[in-house]
C-alpha atoms as an extended CHARMM CRD file, in Angstrom:
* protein
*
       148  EXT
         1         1  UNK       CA            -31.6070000000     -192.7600000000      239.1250000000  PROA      1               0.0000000000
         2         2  UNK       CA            -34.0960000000     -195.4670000000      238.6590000000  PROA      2               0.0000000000
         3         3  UNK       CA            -36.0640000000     -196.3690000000      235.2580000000  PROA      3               0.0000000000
         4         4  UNK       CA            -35.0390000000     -197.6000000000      232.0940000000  PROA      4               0.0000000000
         5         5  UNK       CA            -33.7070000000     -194.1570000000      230.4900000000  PROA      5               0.0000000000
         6         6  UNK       CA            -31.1140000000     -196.4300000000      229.0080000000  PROA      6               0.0000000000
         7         7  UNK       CA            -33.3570000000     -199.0670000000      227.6190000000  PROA      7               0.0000000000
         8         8  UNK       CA            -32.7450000000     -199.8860000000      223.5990000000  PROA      8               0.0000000000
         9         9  UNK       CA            -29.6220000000     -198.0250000000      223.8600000000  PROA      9               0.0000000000
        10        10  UNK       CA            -26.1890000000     -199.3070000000      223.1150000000  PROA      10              0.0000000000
        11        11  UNK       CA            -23.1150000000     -198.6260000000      225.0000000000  PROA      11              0.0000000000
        12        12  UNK       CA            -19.4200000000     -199.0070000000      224.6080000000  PROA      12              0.0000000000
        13        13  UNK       CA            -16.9420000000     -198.0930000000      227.3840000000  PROA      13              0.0000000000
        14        14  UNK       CA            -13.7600000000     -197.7740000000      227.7430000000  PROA      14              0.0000000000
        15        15  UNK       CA            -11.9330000000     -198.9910000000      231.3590000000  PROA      15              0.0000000000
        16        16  UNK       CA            -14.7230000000     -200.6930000000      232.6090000000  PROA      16              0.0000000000
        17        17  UNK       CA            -13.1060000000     -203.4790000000      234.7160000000  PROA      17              0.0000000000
        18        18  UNK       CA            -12.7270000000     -201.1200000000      237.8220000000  PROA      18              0.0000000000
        19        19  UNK       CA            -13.0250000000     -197.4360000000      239.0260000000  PROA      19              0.0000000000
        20        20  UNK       CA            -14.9550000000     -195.0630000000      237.3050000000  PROA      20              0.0000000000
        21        21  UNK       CA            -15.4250000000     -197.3180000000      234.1150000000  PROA      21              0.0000000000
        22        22  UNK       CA            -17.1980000000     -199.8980000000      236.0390000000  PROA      22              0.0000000000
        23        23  UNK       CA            -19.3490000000     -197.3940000000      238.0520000000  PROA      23              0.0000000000
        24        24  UNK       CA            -20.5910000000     -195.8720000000      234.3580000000  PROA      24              0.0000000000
        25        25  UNK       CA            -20.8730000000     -199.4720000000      232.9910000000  PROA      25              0.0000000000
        26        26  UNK       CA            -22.8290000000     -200.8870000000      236.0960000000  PROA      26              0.0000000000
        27        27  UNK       CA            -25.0460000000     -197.6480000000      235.9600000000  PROA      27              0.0000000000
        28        28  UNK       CA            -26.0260000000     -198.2190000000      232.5180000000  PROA      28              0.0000000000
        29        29  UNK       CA            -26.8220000000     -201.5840000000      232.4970000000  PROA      29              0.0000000000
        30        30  UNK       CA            -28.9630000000     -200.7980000000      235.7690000000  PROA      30              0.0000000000
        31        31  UNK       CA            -30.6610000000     -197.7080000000      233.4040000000  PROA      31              0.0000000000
        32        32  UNK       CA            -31.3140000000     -200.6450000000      230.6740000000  PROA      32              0.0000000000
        33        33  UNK       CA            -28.5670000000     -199.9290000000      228.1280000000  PROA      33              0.0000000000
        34        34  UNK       CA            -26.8890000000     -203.1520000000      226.5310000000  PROA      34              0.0000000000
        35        35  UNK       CA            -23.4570000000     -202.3320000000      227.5990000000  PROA      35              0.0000000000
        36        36  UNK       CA            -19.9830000000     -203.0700000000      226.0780000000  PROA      36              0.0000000000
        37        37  UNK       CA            -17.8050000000     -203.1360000000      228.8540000000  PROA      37              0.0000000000
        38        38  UNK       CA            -13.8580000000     -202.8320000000      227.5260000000  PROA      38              0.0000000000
        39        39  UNK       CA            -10.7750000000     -203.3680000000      229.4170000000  PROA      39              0.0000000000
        40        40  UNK       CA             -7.0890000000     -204.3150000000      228.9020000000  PROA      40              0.0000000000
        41        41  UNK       CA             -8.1690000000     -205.5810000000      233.1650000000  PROA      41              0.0000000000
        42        42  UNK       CA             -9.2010000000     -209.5100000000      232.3840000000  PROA      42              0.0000000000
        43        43  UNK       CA             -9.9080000000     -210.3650000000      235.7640000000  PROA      43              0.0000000000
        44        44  UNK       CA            -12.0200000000     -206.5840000000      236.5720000000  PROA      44              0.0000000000
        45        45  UNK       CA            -14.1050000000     -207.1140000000      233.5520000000  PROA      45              0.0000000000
        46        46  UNK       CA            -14.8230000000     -211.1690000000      234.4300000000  PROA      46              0.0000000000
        47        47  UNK       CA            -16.4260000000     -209.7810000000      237.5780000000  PROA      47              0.0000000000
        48        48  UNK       CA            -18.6320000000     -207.5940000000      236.0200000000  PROA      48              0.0000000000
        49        49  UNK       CA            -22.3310000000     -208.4940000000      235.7940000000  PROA      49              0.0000000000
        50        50  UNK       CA            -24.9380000000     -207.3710000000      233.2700000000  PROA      50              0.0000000000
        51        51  UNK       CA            -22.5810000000     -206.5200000000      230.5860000000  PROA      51              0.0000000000
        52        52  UNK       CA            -21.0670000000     -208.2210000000      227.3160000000  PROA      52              0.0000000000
        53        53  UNK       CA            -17.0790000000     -207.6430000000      228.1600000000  PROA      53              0.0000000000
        54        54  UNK       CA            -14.2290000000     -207.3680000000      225.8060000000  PROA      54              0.0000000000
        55        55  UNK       CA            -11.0390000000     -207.3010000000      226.1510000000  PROA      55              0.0000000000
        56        56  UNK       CA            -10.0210000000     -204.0540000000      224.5450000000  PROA      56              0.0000000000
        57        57  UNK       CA             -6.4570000000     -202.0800000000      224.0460000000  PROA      57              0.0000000000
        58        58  UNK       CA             -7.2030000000     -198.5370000000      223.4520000000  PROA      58              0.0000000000
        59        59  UNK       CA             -3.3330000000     -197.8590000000      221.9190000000  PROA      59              0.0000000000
        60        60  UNK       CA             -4.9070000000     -200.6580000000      218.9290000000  PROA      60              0.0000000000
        61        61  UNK       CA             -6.3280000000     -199.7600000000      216.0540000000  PROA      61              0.0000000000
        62        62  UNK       CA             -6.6280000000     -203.0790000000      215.4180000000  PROA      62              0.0000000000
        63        63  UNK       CA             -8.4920000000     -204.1590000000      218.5990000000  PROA      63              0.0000000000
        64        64  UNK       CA            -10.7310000000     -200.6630000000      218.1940000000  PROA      64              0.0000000000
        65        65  UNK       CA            -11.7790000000     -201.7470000000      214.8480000000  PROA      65              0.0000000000
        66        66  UNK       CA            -12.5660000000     -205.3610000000      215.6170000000  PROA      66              0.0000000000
        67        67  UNK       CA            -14.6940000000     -203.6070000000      218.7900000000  PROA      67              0.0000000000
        68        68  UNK       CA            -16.5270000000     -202.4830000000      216.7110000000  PROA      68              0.0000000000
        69        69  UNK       CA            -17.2240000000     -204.6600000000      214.2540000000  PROA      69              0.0000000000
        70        70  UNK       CA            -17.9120000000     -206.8640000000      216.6180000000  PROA      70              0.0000000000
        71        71  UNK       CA            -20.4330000000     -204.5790000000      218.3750000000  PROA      71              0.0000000000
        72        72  UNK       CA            -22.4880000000     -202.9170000000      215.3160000000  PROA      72              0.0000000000
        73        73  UNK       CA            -23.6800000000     -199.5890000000      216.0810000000  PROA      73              0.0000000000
        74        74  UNK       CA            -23.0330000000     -197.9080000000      219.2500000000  PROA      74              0.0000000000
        75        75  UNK       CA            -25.7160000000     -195.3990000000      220.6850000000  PROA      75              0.0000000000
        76        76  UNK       CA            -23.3080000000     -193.9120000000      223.7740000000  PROA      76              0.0000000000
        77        77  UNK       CA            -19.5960000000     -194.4900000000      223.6220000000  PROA      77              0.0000000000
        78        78  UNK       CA            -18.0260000000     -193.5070000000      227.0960000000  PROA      78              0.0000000000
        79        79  UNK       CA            -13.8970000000     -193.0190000000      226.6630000000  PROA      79              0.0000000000
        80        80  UNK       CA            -12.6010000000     -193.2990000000      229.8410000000  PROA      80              0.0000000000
        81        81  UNK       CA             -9.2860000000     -194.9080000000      229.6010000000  PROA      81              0.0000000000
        82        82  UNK       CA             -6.4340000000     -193.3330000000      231.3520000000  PROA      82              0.0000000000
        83        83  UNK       CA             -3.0990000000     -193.9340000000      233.5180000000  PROA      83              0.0000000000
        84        84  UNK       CA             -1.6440000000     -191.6170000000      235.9860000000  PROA      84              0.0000000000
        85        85  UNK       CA              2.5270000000     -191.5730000000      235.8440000000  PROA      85              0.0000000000
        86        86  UNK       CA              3.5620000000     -190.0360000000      239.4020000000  PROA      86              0.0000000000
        87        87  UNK       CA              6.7660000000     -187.4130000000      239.1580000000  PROA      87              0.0000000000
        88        88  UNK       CA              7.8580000000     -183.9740000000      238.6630000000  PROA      88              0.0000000000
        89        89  UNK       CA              9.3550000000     -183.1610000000      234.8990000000  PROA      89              0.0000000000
        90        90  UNK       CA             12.7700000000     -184.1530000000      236.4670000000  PROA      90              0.0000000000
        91        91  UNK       CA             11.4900000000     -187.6590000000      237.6900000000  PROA      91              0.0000000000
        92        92  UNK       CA              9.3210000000     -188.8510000000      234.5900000000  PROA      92              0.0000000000
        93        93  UNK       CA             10.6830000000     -189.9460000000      231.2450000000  PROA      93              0.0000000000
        94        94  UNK       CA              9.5950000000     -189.4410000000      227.5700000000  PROA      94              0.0000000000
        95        95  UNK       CA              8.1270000000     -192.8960000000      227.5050000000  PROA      95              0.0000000000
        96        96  UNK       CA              5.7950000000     -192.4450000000      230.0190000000  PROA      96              0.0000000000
        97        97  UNK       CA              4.8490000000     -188.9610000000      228.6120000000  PROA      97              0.0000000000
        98        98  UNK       CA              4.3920000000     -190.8280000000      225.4050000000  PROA      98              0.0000000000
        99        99  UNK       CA              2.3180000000     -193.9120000000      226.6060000000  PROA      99              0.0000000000
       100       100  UNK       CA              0.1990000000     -191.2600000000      228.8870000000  PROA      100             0.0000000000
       101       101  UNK       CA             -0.8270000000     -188.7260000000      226.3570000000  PROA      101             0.0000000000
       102       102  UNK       CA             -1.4140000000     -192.2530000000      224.1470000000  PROA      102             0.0000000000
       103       103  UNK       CA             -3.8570000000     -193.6030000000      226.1700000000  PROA      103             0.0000000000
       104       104  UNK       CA             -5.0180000000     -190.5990000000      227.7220000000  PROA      104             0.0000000000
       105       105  UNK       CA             -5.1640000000     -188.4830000000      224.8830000000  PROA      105             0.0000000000
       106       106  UNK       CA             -5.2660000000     -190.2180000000      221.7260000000  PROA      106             0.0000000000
       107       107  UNK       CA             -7.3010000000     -193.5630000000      222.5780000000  PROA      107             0.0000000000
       108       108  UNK       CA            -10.1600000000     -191.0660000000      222.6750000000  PROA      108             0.0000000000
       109       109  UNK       CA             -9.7110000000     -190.0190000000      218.8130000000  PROA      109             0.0000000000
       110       110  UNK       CA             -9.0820000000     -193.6770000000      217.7790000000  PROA      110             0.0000000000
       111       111  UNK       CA            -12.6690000000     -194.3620000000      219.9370000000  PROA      111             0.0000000000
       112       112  UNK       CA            -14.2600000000     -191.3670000000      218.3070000000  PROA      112             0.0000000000
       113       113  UNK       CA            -13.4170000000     -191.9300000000      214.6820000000  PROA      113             0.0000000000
       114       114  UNK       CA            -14.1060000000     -195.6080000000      215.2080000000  PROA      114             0.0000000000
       115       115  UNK       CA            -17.7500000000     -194.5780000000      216.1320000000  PROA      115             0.0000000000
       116       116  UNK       CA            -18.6020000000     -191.4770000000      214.6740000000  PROA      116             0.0000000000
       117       117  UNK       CA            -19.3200000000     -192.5100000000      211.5630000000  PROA      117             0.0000000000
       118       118  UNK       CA            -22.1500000000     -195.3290000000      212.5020000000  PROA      118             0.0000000000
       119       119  UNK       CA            -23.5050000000     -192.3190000000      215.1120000000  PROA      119             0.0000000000
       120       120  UNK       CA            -23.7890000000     -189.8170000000      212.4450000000  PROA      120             0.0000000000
       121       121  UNK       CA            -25.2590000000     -192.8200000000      209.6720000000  PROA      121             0.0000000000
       122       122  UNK       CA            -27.9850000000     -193.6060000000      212.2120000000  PROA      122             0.0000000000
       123       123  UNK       CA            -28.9980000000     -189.9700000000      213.3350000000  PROA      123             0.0000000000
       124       124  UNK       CA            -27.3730000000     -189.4450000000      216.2700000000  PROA      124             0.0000000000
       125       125  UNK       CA            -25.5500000000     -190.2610000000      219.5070000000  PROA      125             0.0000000000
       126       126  UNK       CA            -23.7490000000     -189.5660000000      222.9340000000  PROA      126             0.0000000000
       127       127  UNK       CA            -19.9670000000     -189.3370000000      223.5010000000  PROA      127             0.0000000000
       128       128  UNK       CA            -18.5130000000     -188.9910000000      226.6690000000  PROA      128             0.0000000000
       129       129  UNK       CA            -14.9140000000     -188.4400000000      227.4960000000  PROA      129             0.0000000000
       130       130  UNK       CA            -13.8260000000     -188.5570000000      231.1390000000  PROA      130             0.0000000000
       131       131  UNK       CA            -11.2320000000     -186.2680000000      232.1330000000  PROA      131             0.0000000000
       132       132  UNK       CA             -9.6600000000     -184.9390000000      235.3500000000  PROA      132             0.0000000000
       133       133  UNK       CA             -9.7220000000     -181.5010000000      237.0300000000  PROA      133             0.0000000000
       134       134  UNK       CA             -5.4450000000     -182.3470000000      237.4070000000  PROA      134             0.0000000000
       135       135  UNK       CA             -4.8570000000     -179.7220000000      234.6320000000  PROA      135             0.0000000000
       136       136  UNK       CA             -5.6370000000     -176.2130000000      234.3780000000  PROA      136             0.0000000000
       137       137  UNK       CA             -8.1580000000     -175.3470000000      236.7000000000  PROA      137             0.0000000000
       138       138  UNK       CA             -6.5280000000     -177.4060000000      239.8500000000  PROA      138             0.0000000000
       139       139  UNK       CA             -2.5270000000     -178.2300000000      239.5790000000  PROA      139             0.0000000000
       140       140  UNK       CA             -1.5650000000     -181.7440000000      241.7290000000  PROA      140             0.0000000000
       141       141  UNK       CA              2.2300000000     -182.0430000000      242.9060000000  PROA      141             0.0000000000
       142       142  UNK       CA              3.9320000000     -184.9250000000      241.4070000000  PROA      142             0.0000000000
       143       143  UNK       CA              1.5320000000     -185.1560000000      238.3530000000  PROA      143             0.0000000000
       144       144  UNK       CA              3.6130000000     -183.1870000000      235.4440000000  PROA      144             0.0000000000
       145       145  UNK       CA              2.3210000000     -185.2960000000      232.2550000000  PROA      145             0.0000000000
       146       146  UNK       CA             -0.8600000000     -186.4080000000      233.6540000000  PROA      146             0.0000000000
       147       147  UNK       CA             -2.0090000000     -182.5650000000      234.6550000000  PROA      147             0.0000000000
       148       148  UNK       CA             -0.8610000000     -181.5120000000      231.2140000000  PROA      148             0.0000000000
C-alpha cells in the first residue's frame, strides 16, 4: 500500500501496543489516518510511533466513554482486543470463560455503541472487528472458550 488513502481520517484501535493491533495502527498512520492507538500494554503502546496512545480497558465502560470523549468523532474504529485461555473444557474454569467472551466478545459492543452514534451523526464510517478462524470453520486442540 502506499498513498495517503487514510489521510483526514480518524482512527481508534483497540490492542494496539503489539501483534496485530500495532500492525493495523502502524499501517494507518503510514496510509495518513490520525490514529488512536489503545492498549491496557503501557510499555507496547510507549513504543509506538506516529500515533496518539491511550491507555484503554476494553471490560470499562468508563475508560470507553472517556476514549471517546477524549477523541471526538472517530472515522474507522478497529476492535481487536482479545486473549487466548489454553485448555480443554475439563482444564479451563468459568472465570476465564467469563473474562474471554468479556473481552473477546463484549468489548466489541461496548466499542460499537460507544461509536456508532457519532458515525451515524456524521454520515458514515468503518468498523472492523478482528476475529480468528479458531471457531467453526477450523477447530484448534486446547482452545475450548477461545474457538467458541
Amino acid at each position: 500500500m502506499s498513498g495517503q488513502r487514510l489521510a483526514g481520517k480518524t482512527a481508534l484501535i483497540t490492542a494496539a501496543g503489539q501483534g496485530i493491533g500495532r500492525a493495523i495502527a502502524e499501517m494507518f498512520a503510514k496510509q495518513g489516518a490520525s490514529v488512536v492507538a489503545t492498549d491496557i500494554n503501557e510499555t507496547g503502546l510507549a513504543e509506538l510511533s506516529g500515533c496518539r496512545t491511550r491507555l484503554l480497558d476494553v471490560r470499562s465502560r468508563v475508560d470507553i466513554a472517556a476514549v471517546n470523549k477524549e477523541v471526538g468523532g472517530v472515522d474507522v474504529l478497529v476492535n481487536c482486543a482479545g486473549i487466548v485461555t489454553n485448555g480443554s473444557i475439563l482444564e479451563s474454569t468459568e472465570d476465564e470463560w467469563a473474562a474471554s467472551f468479556d473481552i473477546n466478545v463484549a468489548s466489541m459492543y461496548r466499542m460499537i455503541r460507544a461509536t456508532l452514534p457519532g458515525m451515524i451523526e456524521r454520515g458514515g464510517g468503518s468498523i472492523v472487528n478482528i476475529s480468528s478462524v479458531a471457531s467453526s470453520i477450523k477447530g484448534v486442540p486446547n482452545r475450548c472458550i477461545y474457538g467458541t
